[in-house]
N, C-alpha and C positions, 0 to 999 in steps of 0.2 A: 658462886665464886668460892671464898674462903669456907665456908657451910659447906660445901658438896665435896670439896677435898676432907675436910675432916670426916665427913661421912665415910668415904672409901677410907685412910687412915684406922678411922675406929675399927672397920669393917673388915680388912686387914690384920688387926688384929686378932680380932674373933675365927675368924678362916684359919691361922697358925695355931691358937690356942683350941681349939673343938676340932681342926682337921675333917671338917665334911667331905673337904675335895682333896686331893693329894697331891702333886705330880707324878704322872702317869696314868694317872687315872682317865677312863673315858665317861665324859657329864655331856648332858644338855642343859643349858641355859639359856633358858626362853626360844629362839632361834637358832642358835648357835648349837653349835655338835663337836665334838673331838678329844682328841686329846691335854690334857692339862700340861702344858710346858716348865711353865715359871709360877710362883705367886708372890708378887710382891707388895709392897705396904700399900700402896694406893689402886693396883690392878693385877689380874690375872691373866696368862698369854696362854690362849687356846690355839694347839694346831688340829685346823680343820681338815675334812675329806679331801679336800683341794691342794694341800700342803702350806694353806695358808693362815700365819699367825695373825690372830684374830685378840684384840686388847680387851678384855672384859672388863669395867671397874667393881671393883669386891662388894659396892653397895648393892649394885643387882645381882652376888651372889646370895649375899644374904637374906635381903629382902626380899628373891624373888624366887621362884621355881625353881628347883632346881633335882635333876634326876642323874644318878652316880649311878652309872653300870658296873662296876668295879669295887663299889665299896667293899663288897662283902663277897662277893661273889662273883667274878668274870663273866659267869655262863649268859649267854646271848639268845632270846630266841626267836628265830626268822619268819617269817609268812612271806608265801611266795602266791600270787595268786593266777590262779590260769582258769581263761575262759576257754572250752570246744564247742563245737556244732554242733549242733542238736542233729540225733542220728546217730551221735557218736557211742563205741562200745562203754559205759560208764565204768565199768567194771576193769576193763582194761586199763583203761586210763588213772586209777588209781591204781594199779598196779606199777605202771611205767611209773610213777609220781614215789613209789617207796620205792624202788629199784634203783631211782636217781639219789634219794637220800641215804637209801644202806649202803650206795658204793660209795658215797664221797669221804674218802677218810677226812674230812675235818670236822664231819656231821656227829653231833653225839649218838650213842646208842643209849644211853639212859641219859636224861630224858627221850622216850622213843620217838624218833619222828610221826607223826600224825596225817591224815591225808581226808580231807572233810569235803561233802560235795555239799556246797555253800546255798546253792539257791538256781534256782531255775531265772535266768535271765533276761535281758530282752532278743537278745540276739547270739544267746548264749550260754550253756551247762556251766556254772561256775564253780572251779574246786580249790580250794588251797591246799598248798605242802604247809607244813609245821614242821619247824626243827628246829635243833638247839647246837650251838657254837660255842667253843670252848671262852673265847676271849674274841670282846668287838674289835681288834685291830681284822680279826680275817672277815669282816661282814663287806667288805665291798670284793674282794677275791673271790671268796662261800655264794654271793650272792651272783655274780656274773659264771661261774662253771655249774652250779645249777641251771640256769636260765640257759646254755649252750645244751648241756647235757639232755635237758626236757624237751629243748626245741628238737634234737637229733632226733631221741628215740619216739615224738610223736610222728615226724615224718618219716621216718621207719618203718613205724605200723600202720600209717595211713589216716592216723588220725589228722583233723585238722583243727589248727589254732582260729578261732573264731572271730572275726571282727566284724564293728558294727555297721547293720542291714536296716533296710529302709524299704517297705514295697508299696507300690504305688497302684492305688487299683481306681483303673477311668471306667466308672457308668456307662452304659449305651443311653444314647441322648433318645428321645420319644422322636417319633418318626415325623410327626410334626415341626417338631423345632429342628431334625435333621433337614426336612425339605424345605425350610425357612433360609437355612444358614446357607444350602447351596444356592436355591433362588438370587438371595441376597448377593453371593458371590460373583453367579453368574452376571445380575445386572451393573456391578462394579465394574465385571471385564467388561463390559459391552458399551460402557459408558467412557473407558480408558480408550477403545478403538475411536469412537465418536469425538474424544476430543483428538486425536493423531490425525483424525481424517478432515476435522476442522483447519 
């Protein structure tokens, strides 16, 4: 009750006088992501990915995690990650993969974009792009015309995007229990006529 507003209050005040968070700024707090709208004495007004103002109270800013992409710094940076088919040219693939990051003008060129072949999969060569974005207002734009652009020029070159496989391998059963199972079948049928003809 009256404890938990003074909490936010105090905490409120500390946000205005140390300024960790700002408006405008884009933070994560705990689950929450966006941008900083308002801070007022008892809560803070995040507008989220979604357009939606999200009430934070000041005591879980302070008390709790809290990550500022903008403090200091706007620069953003992206991991994009893509699986191919095994088979696929690797080589190539990392090339299509920086061809996509050096043409996007919103992609930094210093910091260079990166292009890592991550791991040998289950069902698939797995590589990520790296790069870096001036300011997080463009990561959900940056991040949907990469993902358009990568998917074009892999179907272009033939490469294919990989998704998850399953194979199924059936034993040959011993010749024994094969002429078991058909016997068996057999007197099934023979015993279904026998009741029809009953």
């Amino acid at each position: 009750g009256l404890q938990e507003i003074f909490a936010n209050f105090v905490s409120g005040l500390i946000i205005l006088l140390e300024r960790p968070i700002r408006p405008g700024d884009m933070v994560t707090i705990g689950e929450t992501s966006g941008k900083v709208m308002r801070i007022q004495m008892r809560a803070t007004c995040i507008l989220d990915w979604d357009r939606k103002e999200l009430i934070v109270p000041n005591k879980e800013i302070v008390t709790g995690q809290v990550v500022n992409w903008s403090l200091s710094d706007a620069t953003l940076r992206l991991v994009i990650k893509v699986g191919v088919a095994y088979g696929s040219d690797t080589q190539r693939v990392a090339e299509l993969l920086h061809e996509a990051a050096d043409e996007h003008p919103r992609v930094l060129a210093e910091p260079h974009p990166d292009v890592i072949f991550s791991a040998f999969g289950a069902s698939s060569l797995d590589f990520e792009l790296r790069v870096f974005i001036p300011n997080p207002d463009f990561l959900p734009v940056v991040l949907h015309e990469l993902h358009m652009d990568i998917d074009r020029r892999f179907r272009e070159a033939g490469i294919e995007i990989a998704f998850p496989q399953q194979d199924l391998h059936i034993r040959t059963l011993p010749l024994q229990l094969t002429g078991a199972l058909i016997e068996a079948r057999g007197n099934h049928g023979s015993q279904t006529v026998n009741a029809k003809s009953a």
